[in-house]
N, C-alpha and C positions, 0 to 999 in steps of 0.2 A: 604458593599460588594465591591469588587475589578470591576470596570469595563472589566477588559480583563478578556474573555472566554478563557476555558483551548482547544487548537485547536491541534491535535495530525498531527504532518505533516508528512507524509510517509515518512517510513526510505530509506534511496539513491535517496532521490527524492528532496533534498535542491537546486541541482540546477534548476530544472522545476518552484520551488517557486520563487529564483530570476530570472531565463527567466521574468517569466510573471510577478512582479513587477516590473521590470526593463523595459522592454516592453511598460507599459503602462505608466511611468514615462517620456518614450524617446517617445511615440507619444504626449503624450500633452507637454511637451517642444517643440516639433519639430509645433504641431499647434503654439504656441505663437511667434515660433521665425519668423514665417511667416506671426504674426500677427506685430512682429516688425519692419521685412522689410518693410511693409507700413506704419508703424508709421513714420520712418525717411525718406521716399519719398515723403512725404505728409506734404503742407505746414497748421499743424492745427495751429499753431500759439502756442507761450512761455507755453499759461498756458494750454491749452488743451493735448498740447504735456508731460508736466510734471507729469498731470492728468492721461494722458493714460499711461505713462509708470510705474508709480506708479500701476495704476489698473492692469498690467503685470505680474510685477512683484509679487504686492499679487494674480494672479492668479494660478502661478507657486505655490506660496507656496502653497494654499490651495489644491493646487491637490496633492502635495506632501503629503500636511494633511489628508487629505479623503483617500485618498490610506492607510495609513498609520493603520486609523481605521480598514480599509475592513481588509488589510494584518495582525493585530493585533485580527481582529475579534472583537473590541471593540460593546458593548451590548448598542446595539440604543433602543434596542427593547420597555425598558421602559420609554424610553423619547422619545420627538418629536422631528423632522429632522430640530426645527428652524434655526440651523447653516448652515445646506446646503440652506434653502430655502433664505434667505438671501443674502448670498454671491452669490445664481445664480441669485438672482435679479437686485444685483446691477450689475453684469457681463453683463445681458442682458440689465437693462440702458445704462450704461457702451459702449456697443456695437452697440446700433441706437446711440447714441450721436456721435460716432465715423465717424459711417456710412455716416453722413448730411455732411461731408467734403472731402470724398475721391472720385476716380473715381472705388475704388474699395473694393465695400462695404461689400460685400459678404462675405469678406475674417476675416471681424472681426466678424464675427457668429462662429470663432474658438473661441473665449472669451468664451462665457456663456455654447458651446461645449466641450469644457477642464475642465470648472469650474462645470459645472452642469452635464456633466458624472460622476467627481469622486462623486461629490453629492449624485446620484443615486445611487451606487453602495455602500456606505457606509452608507446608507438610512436603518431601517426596509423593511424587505420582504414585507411586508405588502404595505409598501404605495409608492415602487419603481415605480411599473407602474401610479402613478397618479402624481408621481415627472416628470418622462419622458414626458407625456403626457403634464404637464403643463409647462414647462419647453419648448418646442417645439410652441406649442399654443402663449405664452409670447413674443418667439422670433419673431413670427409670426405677431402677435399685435404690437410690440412696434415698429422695425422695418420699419411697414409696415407707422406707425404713423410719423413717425423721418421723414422716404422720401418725405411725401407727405408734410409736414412740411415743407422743406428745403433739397435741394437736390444739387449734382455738376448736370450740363447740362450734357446729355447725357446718363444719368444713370436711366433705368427702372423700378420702384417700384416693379411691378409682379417679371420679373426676377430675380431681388436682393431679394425677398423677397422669393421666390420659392428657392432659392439657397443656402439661408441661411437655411431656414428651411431645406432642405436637407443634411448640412453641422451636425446640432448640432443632427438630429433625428440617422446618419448613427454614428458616431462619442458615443453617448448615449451606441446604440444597442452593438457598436463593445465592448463596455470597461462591460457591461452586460453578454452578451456572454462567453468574457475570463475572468472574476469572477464566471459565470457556468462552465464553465470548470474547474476552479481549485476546487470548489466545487466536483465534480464529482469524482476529481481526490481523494481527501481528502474520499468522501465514500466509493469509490473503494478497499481504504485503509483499510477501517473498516471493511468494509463485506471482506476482505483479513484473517485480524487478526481473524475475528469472526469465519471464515470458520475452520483455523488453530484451534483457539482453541473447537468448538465443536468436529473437529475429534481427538482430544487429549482426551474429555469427553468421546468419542465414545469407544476410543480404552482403557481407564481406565474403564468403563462399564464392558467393555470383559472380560478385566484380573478379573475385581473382583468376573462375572458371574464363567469362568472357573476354582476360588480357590471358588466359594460357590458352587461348583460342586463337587471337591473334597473331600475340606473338610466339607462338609455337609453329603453325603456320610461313607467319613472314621469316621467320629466322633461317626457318629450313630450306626454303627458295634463296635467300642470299647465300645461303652453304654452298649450295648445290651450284648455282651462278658461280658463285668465289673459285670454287674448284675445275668448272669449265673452263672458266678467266686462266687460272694459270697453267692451263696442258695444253692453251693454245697461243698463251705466247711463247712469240720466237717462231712456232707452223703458221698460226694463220694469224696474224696481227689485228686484221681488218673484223676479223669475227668476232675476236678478244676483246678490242673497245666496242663492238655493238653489246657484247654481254656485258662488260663493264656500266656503261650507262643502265641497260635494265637494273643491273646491279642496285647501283644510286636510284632509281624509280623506287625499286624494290623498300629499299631501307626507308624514300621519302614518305611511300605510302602504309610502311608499317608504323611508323612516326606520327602518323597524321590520326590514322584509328587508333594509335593508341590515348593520344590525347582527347579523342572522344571517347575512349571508354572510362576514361581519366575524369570527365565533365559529366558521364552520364547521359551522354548525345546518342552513344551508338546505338541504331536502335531502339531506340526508346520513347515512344512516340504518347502522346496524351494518353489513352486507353491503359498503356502500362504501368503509368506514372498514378493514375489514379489507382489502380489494382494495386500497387507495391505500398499507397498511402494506405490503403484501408487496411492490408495484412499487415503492415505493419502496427498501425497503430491499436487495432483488435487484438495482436501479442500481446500490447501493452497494456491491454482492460480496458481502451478505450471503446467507448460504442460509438459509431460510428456511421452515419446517412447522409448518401448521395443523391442526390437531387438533381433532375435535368438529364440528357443525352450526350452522351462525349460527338458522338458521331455530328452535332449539332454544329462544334466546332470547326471554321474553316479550315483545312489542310496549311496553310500558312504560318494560322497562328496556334496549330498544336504544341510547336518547341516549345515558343514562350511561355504556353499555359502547363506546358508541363513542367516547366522548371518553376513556376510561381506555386504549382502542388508538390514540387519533391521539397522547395524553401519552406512551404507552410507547416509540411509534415515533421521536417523536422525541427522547427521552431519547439511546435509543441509537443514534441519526445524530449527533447533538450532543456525547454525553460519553461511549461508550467508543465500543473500538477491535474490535467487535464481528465474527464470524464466520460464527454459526449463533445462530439466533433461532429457538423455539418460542410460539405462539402458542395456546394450549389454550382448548378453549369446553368445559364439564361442567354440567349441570344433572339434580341429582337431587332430587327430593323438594319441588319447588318452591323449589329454592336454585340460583343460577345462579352460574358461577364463572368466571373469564377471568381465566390468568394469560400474563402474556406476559415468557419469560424470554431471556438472553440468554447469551451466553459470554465476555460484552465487562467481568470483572467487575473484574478486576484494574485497567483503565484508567479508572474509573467513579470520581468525584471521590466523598469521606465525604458532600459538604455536598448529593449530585444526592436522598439518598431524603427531606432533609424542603425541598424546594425548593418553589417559589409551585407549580410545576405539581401535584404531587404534594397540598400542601397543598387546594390547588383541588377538588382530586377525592376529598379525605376531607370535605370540608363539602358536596359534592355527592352523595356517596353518603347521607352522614348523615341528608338530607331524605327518602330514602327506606326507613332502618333499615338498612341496606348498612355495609361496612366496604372499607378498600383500604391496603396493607399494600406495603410494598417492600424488601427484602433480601436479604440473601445468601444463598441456601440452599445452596448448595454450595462447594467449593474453590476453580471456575471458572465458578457461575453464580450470575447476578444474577436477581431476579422481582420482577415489579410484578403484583401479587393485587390484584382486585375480587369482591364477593363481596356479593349481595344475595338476599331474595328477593323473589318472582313478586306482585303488591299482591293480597291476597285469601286465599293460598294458608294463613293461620295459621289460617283458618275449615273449611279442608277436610277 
């Protein structure tokens, strides 16, 4: 089996991924490079000095390495962390050994800090807080051992050792934290998608309740006709073709609602159409403000405007990566206006404003002197415009 977990990274969110690997790449560099300014201040002598910067420089890497795991998501789970435990061992030898020569000791508790955060973090869930904890404890000990051991003049064990330990615990916490966070971010994602597709279940539910409504219904009248039909012919002929014709009524008008529940026609009148956009699109995380009075709309041109909100709604569940959705209803003057914009503009394919749906709804509007318009009006917003008026109102 493949070590790397399959990790779904939220779509338009590649750059918050490298923010924060990037982030945490550039604070432990930035500790080491601070740990190297007292390297070359500090007279440790040829081979200490060659020692430490050797142990630097694999510290750099290994954090790069351990990062690398987390951001890959590689599966510690069934093995044990001896690679991290290791490498923050020797980091934190490493780092009293260092310590017995400078005037400023402190500063190389960024070592086993750098080394032993990405450790943690690329650690099983499981045993991160007993890495941290020992990890901390270690630094504490060993440290504390080196100074009392051999120290420069002037330099206080407590303090240095107080400080150190304060360096690698703060440092641990921070690179924990922003690995929950991106975790969070990563679920947020999921229960996103999950939200989206149960209300797709929800509203595929509906359609298939209100065609087993139907045709449940019409089926069982033609039955029952059907079988009238033939216990009377041959007795009564003339009854038989009157039931016969209901017959064919029957099947033309179960035919007929079906293909409006089939279109989304039956029943379903502006007020609906707008209720089904907003539940839906709130599944989906979007937030979502309606503006104006449905009731505003003439009874004429509610189909239209409802099928310009069912096309808009799903535009933006389908093709952008949307946040916040306005939904606007205006009518002045006997002109009725529904624009329904979004913020999704940037991830919205060129080819989404002259597509069949879109197209659809400019030959429907057409039948009634109406226009529908879809573009970008802003930096970050997209708008799908319908725009008709009231049938009568050019006479008033």
């Amino acid at each position: 089996m493949s070590d790397v977990q399959d990790v779904r990274e939220p779509g338009g969110m590649s750059w918050l991924r490298r923010y924060i690997w990037a982030s945490l790449s550039f604070s432990g560099l930035t500790g080491l490079g601070l740990v190297a300014i007292d390297l070359f201040r500090t007279d440790f002598g040829v081979v200490n000095t060659i020692l430490l910067a050797a142990a630097l420089t694999a510290a750099a890497v290994q954090r790069i390495r351990f990062l690398g795991y987390t951001a890959n998501a590689v599966a510690f789970e069934a093995r044990r962390p001896t690679e991290q435990i290791l490498t923050s061992a020797c980091a934190v030898v490493l780092a009293a050994h260092a310590a017995r020569y400078t005037t400023w000791p402190e500063v190389w508790a960024l070592l086993p800090a750098v080394v032993g955060g990405a450790g943690v973090i690329s650690a099983p869930r499981a045993v991160r807080s007993r890495l941290a904890y020992g990890l901390v404890l270690a630094t504490a000990a060993t440290v504390a051992l080196a100074l009392h051991w051999r120290r420069i003049p002037g330099v206080e064990i407590l303090p240095a050792v107080g400080v150190s330990v304060l360096v690698v615990a703060v440092f641990v916490v921070i690179d924990l934290l922003t690995v929950r966070f991106w975790d969070l971010v990563l679920e947020l994602d999921h229960a996103r998608a999950l939200a989206g597709e149960l209300a797709t279940a929800r509203e595929r539910l509906r359609f298939s309740a209100d065609l087993h409504d139907i045709q449940g219904h019409s089926l069982q009248a033609i039955i029952l006709k059907g079988q009238l039909t033939e216990r009377l012919i041959g007795k009564d002929d003339q009854a038989a073709r009157i039931h016969a014709a209901e017959l064919t009524e029957l099947a033309r008008a179960a035919l007929a609602d079906t293909r409006k529940v089939a279109h989304s026609y039956r029943r379903v009148g502006l007020r609906t159409e707008v209720a089904n956009a907003v539940e839906l699109m709130q599944a989906a995380g979007i937030e979502v403000e309606v503006r104006g009075e449905v009731a505003a709309i003439a009874p004429p041109l509610q189909q239209p405007f409802g099928a310009l909100v069912r096309e808009g709604t799903t535009n933006v569940l389908r093709h952008s990566r949307a946040t916040r959705c306005v939904l606007s209803i205006e009518v002045s003057g006997g002109t009725s206006v529904v624009r329904l914009g979004n913020d999704g503009v940037r991830h919205v394919p060129d080819t989404v404003s002259d597509g069949s749906g879109v197209l659809g709804l400019r030959e429907r509007f057409g039948t009634i002197g109406g226009e529908v318009t879809a573009a970008q009006t802003g930096h970050d917003w997209f708008e799908l415009t319908g725009r008709a008026r009231e049938p009568g109102s050019e006479r008033r």
